[in-house]
VOLO-764934 format. One line per field, with one value per residue (C-alpha): x, y, z; residue in three letters; residue number from 1. Coordinates in steps of 0.02 Angstrom, whole numbers. Layout:
# residues N
east: c(X, ...)
north: c(Y, ...)
up: c(Z, ...)
residu: c(Ala, ...)
num: c(NUM, ...)
END
This chain:
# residues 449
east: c(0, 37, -12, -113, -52, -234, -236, -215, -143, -104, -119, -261, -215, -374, -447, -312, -333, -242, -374, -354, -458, -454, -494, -542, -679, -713, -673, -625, -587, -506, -361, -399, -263, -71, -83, -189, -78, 76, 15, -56, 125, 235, 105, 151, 306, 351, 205, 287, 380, 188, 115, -73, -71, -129, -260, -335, -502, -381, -304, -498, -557, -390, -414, -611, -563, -448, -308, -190, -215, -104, -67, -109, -123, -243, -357, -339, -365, -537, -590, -562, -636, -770, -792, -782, -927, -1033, -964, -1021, -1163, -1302, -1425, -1406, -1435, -1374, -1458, -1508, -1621, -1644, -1848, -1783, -1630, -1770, -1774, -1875, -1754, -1597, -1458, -1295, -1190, -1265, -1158, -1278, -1296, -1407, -1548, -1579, -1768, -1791, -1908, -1909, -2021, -2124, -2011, -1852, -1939, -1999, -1810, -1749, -1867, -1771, -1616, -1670, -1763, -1584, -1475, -1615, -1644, -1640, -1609, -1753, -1769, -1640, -1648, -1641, -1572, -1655, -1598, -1729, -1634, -1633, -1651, -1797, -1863, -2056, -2076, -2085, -2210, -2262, -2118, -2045, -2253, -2240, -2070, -2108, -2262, -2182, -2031, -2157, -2245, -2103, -2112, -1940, -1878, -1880, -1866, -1796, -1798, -1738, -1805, -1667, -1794, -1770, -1939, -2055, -2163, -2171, -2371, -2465, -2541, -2363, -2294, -2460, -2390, -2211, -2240, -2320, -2187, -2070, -1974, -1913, -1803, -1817, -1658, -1696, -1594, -1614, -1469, -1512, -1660, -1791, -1694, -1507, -1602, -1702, -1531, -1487, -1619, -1692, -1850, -1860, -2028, -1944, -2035, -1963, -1956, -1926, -2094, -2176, -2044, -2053, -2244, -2226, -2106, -2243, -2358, -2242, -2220, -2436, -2415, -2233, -2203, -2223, -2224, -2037, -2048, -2021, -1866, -1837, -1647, -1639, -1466, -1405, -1277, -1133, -1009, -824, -851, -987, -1007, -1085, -1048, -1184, -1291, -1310, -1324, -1489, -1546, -1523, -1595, -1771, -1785, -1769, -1891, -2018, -2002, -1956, -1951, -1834, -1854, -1786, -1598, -1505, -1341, -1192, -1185, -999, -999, -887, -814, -796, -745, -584, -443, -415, -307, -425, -446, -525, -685, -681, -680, -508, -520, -457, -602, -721, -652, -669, -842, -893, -804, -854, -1054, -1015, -932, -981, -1181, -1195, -1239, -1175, -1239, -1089, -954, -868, -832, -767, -884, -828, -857, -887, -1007, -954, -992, -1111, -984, -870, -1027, -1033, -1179, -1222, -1238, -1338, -1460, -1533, -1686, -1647, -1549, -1413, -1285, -1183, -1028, -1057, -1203, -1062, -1074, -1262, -1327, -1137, -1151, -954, -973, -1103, -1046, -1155, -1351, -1484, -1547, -1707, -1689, -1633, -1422, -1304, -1218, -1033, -976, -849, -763, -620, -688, -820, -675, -573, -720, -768, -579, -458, -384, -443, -400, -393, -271, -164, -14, -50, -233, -182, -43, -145, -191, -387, -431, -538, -638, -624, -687, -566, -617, -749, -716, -732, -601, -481, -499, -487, -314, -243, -311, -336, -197, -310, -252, -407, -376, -467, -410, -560, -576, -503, -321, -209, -365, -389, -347, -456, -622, -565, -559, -700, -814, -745, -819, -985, -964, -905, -1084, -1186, -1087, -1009, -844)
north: c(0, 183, 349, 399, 535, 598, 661, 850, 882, 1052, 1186, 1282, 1478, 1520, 1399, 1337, 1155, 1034, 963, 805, 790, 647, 660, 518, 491, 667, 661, 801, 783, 875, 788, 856, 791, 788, 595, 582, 693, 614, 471, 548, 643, 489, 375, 493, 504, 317, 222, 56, 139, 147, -14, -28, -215, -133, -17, -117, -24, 117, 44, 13, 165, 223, 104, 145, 335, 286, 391, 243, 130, -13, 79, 237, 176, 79, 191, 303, 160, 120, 294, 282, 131, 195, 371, 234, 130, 284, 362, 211, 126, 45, 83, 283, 390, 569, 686, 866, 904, 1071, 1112, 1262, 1348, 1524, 1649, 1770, 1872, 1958, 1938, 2035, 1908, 1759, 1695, 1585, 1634, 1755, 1707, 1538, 1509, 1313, 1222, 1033, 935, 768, 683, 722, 679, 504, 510, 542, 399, 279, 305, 289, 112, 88, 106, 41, -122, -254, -201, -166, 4, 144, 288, 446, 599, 724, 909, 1029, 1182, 1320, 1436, 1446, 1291, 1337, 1400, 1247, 1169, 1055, 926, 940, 846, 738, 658, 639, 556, 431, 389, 369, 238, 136, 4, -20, 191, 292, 458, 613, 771, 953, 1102, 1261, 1417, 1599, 1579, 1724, 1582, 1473, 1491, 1436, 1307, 1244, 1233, 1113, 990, 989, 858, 731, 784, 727, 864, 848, 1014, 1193, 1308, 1508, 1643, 1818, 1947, 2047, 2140, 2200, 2366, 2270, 2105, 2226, 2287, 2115, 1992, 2105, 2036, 2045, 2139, 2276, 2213, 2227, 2042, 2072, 2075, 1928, 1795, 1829, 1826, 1641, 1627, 1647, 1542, 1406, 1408, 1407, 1240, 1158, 1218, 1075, 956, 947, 835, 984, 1099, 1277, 1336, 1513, 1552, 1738, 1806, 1880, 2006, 2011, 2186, 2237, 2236, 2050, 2002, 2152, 2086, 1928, 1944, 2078, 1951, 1792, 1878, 1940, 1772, 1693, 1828, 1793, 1598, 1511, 1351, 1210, 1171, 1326, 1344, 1498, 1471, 1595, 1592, 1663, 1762, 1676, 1755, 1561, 1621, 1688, 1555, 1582, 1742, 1861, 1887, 2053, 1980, 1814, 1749, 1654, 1525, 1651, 1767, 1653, 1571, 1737, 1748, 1605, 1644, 1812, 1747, 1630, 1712, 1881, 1826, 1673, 1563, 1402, 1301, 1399, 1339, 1289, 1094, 986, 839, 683, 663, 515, 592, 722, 807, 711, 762, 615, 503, 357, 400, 558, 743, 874, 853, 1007, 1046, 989, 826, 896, 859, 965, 904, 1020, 1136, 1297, 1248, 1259, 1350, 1356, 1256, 1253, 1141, 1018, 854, 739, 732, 602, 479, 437, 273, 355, 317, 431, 485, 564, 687, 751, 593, 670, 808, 678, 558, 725, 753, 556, 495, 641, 773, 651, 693, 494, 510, 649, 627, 795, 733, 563, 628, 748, 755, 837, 696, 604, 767, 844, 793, 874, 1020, 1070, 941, 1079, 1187, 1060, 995, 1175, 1185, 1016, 1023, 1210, 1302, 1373, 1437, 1396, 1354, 1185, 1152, 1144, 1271, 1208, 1219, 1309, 1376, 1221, 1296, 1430, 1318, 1209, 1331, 1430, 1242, 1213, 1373, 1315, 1141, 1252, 1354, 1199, 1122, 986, 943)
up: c(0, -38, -10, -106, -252, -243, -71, -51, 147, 203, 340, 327, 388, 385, 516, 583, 549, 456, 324, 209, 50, -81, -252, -284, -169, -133, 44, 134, 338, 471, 556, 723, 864, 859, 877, 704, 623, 667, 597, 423, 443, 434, 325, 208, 227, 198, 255, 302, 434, 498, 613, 566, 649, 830, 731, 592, 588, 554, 423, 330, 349, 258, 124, 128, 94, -29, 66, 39, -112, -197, -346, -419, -585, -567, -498, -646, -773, -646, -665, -875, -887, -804, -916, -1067, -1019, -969, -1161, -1262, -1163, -1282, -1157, -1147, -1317, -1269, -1425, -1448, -1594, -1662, -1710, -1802, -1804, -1832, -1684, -1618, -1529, -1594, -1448, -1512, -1420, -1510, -1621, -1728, -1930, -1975, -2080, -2069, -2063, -2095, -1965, -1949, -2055, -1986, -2137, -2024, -1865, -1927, -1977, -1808, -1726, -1853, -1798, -1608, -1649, -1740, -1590, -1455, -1561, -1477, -1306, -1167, -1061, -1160, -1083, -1215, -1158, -1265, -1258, -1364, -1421, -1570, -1620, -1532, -1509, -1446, -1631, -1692, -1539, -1643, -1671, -1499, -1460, -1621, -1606, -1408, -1444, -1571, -1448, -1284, -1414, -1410, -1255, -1256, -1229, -1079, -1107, -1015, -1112, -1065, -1142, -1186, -1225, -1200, -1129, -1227, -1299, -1163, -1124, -989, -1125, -1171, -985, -940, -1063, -990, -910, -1042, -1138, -996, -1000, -812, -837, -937, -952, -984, -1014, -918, -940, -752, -693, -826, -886, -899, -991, -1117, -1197, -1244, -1254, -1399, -1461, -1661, -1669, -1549, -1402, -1216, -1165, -964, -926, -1027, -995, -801, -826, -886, -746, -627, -748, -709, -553, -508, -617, -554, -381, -261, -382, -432, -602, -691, -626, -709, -735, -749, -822, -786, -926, -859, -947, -898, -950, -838, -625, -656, -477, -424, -563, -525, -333, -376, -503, -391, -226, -339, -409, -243, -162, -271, -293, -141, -224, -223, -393, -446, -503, -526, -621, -694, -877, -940, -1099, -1202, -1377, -1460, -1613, -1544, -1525, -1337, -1308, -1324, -1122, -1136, -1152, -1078, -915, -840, -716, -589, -620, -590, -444, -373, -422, -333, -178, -162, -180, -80, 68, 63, 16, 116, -48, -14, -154, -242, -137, -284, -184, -330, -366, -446, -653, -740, -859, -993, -1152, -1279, -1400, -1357, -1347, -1483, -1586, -1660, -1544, -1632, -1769, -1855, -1932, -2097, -2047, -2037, -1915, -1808, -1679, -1545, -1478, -1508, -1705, -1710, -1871, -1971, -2129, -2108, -1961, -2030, -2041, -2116, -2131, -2078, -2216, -2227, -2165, -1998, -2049, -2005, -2209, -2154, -2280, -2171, -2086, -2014, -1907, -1851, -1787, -1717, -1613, -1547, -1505, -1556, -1418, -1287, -1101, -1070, -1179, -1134, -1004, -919, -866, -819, -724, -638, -450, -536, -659, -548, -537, -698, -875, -979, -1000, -1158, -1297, -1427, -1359, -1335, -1510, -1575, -1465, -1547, -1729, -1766, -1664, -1528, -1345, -1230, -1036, -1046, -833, -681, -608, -444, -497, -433, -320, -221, -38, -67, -112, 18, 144, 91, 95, 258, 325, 292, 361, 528, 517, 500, 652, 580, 536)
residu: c(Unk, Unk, Unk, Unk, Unk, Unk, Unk, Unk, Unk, Unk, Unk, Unk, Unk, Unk, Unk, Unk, Unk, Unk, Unk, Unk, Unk, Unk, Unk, Unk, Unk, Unk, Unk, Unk, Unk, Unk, Unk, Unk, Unk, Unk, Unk, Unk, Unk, Unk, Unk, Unk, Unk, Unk, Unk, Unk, Unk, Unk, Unk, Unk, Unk, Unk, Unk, Unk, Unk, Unk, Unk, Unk, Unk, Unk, Unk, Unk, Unk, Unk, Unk, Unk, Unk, Unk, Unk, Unk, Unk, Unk, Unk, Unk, Unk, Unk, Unk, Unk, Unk, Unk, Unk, Unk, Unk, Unk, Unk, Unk, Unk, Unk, Unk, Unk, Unk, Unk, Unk, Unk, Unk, Unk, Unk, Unk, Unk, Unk, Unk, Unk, Unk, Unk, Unk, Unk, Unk, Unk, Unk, Unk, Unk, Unk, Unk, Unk, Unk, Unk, Unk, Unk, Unk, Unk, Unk, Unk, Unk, Unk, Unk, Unk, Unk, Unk, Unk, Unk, Unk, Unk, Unk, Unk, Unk, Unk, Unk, Unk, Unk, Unk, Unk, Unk, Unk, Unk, Unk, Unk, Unk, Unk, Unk, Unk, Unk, Unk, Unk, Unk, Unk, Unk, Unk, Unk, Unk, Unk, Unk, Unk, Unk, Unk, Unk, Unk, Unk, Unk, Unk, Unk, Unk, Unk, Unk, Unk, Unk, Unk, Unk, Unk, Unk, Unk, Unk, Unk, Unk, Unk, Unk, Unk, Unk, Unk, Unk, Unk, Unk, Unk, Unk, Unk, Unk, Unk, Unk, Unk, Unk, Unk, Unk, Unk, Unk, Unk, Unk, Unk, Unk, Unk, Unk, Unk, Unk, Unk, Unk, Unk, Unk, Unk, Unk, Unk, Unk, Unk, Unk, Unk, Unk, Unk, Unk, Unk, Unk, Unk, Unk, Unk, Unk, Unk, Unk, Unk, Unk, Unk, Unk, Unk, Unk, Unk, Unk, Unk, Unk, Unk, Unk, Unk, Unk, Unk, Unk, Unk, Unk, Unk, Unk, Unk, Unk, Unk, Unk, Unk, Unk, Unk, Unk, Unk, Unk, Unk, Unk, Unk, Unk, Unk, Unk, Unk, Unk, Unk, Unk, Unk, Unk, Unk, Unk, Unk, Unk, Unk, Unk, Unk, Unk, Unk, Unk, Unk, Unk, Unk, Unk, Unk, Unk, Unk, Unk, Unk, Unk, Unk, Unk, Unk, Unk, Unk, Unk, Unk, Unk, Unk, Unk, Unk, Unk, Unk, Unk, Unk, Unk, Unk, Unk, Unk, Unk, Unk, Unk, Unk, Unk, Unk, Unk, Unk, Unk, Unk, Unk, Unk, Unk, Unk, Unk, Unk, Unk, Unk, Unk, Unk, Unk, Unk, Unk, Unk, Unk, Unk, Unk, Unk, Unk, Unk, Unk, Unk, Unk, Unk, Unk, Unk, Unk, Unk, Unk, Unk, Unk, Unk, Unk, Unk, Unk, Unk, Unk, Unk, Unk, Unk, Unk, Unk, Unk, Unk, Unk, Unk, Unk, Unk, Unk, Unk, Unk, Unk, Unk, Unk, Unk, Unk, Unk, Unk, Unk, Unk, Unk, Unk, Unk, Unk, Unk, Unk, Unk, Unk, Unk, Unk, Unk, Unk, Unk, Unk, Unk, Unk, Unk, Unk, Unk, Unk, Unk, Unk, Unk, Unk, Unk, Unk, Unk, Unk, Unk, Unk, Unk, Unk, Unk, Unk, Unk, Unk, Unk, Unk, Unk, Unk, Unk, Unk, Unk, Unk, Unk, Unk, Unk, Unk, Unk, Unk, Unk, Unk, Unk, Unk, Unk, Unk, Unk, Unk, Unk, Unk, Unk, Unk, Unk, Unk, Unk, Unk, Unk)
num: c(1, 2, 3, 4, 5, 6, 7, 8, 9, 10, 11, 12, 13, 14, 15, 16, 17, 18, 19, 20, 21, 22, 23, 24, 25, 26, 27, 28, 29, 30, 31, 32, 33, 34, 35, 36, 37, 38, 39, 40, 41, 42, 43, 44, 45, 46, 47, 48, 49, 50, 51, 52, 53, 54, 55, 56, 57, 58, 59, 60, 61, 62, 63, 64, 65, 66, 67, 68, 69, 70, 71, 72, 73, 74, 75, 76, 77, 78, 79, 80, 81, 82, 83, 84, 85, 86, 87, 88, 89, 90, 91, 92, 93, 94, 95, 96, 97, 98, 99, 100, 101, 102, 103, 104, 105, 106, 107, 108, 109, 110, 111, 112, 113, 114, 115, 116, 117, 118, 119, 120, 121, 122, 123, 124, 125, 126, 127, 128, 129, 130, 131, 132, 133, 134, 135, 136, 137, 138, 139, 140, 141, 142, 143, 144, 145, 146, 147, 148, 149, 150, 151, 152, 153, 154, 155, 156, 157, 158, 159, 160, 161, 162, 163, 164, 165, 166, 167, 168, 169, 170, 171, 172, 173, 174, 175, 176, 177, 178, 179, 180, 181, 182, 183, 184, 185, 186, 187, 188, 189, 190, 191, 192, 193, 194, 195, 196, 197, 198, 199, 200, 201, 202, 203, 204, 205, 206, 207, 208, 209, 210, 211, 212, 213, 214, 215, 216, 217, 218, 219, 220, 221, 222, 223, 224, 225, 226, 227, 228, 229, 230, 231, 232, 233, 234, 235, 236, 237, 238, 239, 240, 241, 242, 243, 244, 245, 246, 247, 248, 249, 250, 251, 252, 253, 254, 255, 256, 257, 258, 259, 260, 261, 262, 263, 264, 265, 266, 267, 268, 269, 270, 271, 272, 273, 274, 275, 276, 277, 278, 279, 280, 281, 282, 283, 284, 285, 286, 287, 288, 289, 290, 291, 292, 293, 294, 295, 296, 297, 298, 299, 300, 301, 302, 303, 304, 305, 306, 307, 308, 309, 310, 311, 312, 313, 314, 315, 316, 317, 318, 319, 320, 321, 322, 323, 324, 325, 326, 327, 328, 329, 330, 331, 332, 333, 334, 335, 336, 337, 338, 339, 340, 341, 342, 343, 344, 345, 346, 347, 348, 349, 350, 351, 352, 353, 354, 355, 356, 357, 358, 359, 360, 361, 362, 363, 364, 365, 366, 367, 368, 369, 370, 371, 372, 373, 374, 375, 376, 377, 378, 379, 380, 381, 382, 383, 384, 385, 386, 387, 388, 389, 390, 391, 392, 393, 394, 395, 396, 397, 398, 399, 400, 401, 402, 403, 404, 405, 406, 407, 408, 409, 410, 411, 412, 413, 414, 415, 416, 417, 418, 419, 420, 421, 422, 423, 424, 425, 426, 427, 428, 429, 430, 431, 432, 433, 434, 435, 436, 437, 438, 439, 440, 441, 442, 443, 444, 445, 446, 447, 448, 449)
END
């Protein structure tokens, strides 16, 4: 046995206390007598100048926390086996599926062509059902994890019911859907049938308090959109409040270039104030510039930045689910998933949600026996295996990989194939005392340790 090269030991100044946490199981304790730490001290040190034989329970909760392990290898090659089997499971279909790449608002940040108006036909949708009896023959109880986006998806109502109906028909599907709207059209008639659509979450967009979010969420006709998408807000919320099956996301767009850390505080506390509702989630959205190659920092957000972000909410507001605590990932990006990620209204398909509406980036279309036809093979392999962090000695080496994914798939293929600079590393490194410190504050509040 060994200690463990996941294990992160130090002194924390700020309380005091010497604190051990494990990546790999995502343990995080304070060694709280000299006697303990003397023996964490010389374990790691050289652990078989240690004698567990008069302490054995000891030496399993050790093991248990994965503090000391037999080899570190091995528990990386666990953990990658692991990400592989979740990647290419036959009995999880990750897809997104575009009703229409049209819009009704005009966002100057978007970065979507102008112009395109198609809408998806029931042709395509029959298509799509194909190739999910394709990839589900055989086999009982696949779950699909459906992601509707746009455009505007609630312009095209329509499909988003028909294909739904036509995969609940199937006996051997389950189906768990997510709904990605800027929320204008979402009427009180549409949110009732949320649920029979089992769409168990919805994701909208608000850019601050109603004068702030009228700048940028620009409706097309000229109309102020505050107003009406809070309205359906509330809508939702009279229909989904106890009854959690449906959670609402509300993502608040933040500007590097703007006081976004008093925006989103006024933002979160109204939302909060007026729904007191534990299916409600208020998350940061990051401006991005994703057409740049990764220098241009004037505009974008560094890790740094936004670990600061997250410990200033945090600390100074007293809004703990932003603690920033790592979590464990074995799940990623459905661009690395086997079968296909993105199809558009007119078959097309895309790689990645960030090359939504460029005919540059589509890379094959939907036949109309539901087969995926490649016309561009090698950016479709780029994305599935190439630029890999399984595969790259800095993230297997790494004390983060058992609690990072990589990084965005799209970003680091851009960096490997296409000359790109992006910072692709959690958000933890280099940071982790301060997270640490700033999660163990909480635990202090709450009276444990």
């Amino acid at each position: 046995m060994k200690w463990s090269k996941y294990n992160y030991f130090y002194k924390s100044r700020l309380h005091n206390a010497n604190l051990l946490y494990n990546s790999l199981t995502n343990s995080f304790v304070n060694i709280d007598n000299e006697e303990l730490e003397s023996a964490i001290n010389r374990i790691k040190g050289n652990i078989n100048d240690f004698d567990f034989s008069t302490n054995l329970s000891f030496y399993n909760q050790l093991i248990k926390a994965k503090i000391i392990t037999e080899s570190d290898e091995m528990e990386m090659l666990k953990i990658r086996h692991q990400v592989l089997m979740n990647r290419y499971s036959p009995f999880t279909l990750v897809l997104t599926i575009l009703p229409t790449l049209d819009c009704n608002f005009k966002c100057p940040y978007c970065f979507e062509e102008d112009g395109n108006k198609s809408y998806m036909s029931e042709e395509v949708g029959s298509n799509i059902l194909k190739y999910i009896q394709y990839n589900a023959r055989n086999k009982n109880d696949v779950l699909i994890n459906l992601c509707w986006m746009g455009g505007e998806p609630l312009l095209n109502f329509k499909i988003i019911k028909s294909i739904t109906r036509k995969i609940k028909a199937q006996s051997n599907l389950l189906l768990n859907a997510h709904l990605v709207t800027n929320g204008y059209l979402l009427t009180k008639e549409k949110i009732k049938e949320l649920k029979n659509l089992n769409i168990t979450r919805v994701q909208i967009t608000l850019d601050g308090i109603a004068y702030e979010h009228n700048k940028t969420r620009i409706h097309k006709q000229k109309d102020k959109t505050f107003n009406k998408i809070f309205n359906n807000i509330k809508t939702f919320f009279s229909i989904y409040n106890c009854n959690e099956f449906v959670s609402l996301n509300i993502r608040i767009n933040l500007n590097k270039n703007e006081n976004y850390t008093k925006k989103f505080i006024e933002l979160h506390t109204y939302l909060r104030d007026t729904f007191p509702f534990e299916n409600l989630y208020i998350t940061p959205g990051f401006i991005e510039d994703i057409n740049n190659i990764g220098n241009n920092v004037g505009c974008n957000f560094d890790r740094g930045l936004i670990k600061d972000f997250y410990l200033e909410i945090s600390q100074k507001y007293g809004l703990k689910e932003y603690s920033s605590y790592p979590k464990n990932m074995l799940t990623e990006c459905a661009v690395r998933s086997g079968g296909i990620s993105v199809i558009g209204p007119n078959s097309e398909i895309y790689t990645c949600w960030e090359n939504i509406g460029k005919n540059a980036k589509v890379i094959g279309q939907l036949d109309h026996n539901g087969q995926f036809e490649i016309k561009d093979e090698n950016t479709y392999i780029k994305y599935k295996v190439g630029a890999d962090y399984l595969n790259d000695p800095a993230c297997i080496e790494c004390f983060f990989f058992p609690i990072c994914n990589g990084g965005c798939p799209e970003k680091r293929i851009r960096n490997v194939y296409e000359g790109s600079n992006f910072d692709c590393c959690i958000l933890h490194k280099n940071n982790m005392e301060e997270i640490l410190d700033n999660h163990y504050s909480f635990r202090l509040n709450l009276g444990t340790k």
